[in-house]
N, C-alpha and C positions, 0 to 999 in steps of 0.2 A: 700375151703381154707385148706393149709395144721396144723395142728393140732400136737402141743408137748408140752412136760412137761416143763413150763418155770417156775415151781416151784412157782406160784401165788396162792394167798391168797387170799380171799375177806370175811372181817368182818363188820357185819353189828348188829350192839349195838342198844339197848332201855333199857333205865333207866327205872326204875320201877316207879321214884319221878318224870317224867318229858316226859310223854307216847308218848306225840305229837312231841318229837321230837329225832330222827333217827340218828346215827353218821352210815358211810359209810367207810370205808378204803379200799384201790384196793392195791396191791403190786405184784411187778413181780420181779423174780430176773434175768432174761435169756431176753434179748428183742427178741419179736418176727420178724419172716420175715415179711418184706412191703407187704402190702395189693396191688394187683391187680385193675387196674380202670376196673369196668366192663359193662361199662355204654355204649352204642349206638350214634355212634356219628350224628350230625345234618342231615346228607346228608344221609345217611341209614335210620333212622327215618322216612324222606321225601318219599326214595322210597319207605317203607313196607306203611306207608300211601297211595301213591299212586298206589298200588298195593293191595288195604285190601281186593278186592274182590277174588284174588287168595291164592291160599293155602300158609299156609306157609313154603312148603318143595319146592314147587316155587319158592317162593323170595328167600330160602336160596339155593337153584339150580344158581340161577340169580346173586346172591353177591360172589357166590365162583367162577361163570364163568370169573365175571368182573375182581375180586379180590381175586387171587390164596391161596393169602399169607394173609390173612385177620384174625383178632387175634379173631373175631369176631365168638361166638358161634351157632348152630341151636338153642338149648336152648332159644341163648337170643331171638334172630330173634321170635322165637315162641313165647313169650313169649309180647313180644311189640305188636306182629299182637296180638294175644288174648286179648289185652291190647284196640285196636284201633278197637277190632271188637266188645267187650263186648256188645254193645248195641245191637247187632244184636240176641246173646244168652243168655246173662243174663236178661230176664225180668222181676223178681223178686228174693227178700233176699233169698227165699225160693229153693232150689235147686228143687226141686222135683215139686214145682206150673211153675218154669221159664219153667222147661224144656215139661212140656204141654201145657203152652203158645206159646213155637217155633214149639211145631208138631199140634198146634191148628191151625196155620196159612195154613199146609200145607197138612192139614187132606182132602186128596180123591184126592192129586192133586198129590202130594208126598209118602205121607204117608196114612197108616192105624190108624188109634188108636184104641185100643183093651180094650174094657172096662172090666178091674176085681174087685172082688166084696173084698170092703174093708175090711182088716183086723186090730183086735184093737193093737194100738203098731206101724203101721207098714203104711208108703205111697209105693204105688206100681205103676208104669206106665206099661204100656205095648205099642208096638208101632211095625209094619210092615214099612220095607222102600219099596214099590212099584214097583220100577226098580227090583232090587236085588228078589222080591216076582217073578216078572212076567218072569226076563232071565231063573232063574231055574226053575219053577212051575213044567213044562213038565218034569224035570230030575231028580227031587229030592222030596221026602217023607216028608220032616222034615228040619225047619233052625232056629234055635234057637240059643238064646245068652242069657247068665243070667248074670247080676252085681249087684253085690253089694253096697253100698256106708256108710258109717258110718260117721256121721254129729255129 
């Protein structure tokens, strides 16, 4: 959204005689521009449901074929399928247990998992995707990827 000086204020007061309760003041002197609806409407909804098992640069390939002119973001599109697939990738609160629960499923079939030796401080995964291991094996020395993540 776009972002200016509309010269606002916000005071927020606590008595010292009377702690539990909070006085709030908002003031703006410049009104800001109209917010943007940016919500997905019913009928795209349906099809990124109907469609959860393809990618979602698919469905937004497919929305922009139907629908040239469409106000509609990849962003949001991404963002709903991630929405309507979570259960597939999110298997736990825990980023780092979920995401060895999704290559636990697919460990020799898909995937490698590559067991490394725990550090204090620190969860680490390691993981081979299979395909990707076996087209290059013959052409290549080394495939590596490193991430980071700070939770």
């Amino acid at each position: 959204m776009d972002r200016f000086d509309c010269n606002g204020s916000l005071f927020i007061t606590v008595s010292n005689n009377m702690k539990e309760r909070i006085r709030i003041r908002m003031e703006h002197h410049l009104n800001h521009t109209e917010y943007c609806d940016i919500s997905i409407d019913a009928k795209t909804k349906v099809l990124i449901e109907e469609m959860k098992d393809q990618t979602a640069s698919t469905i937004w390939q497919r929305i922009v074929r139907e629908n040239p002119e469409t106000e509609l973001s990849a962003k949001q599109i991404y963002n709903y399928w991630a929405k309507v697939n979570e259960n597939v990738w999110k298997l736990d609160a825990d980023a780092v247990e979920s995401a060895k629960k999704v290559l636990a499923k697919w460990d020799g079939v898909k995937t490698e998992i590559i067991n490394l030796r725990d550090e204090p401080g620190m969860s680490t995964i390691a993981f081979a995707i299979k395909d990707t291991v076996d087209n290059w094996a013959g052409n290549t020395e080394e495939l590596a990827i490193d991430s980071t993540c700070k939770h």
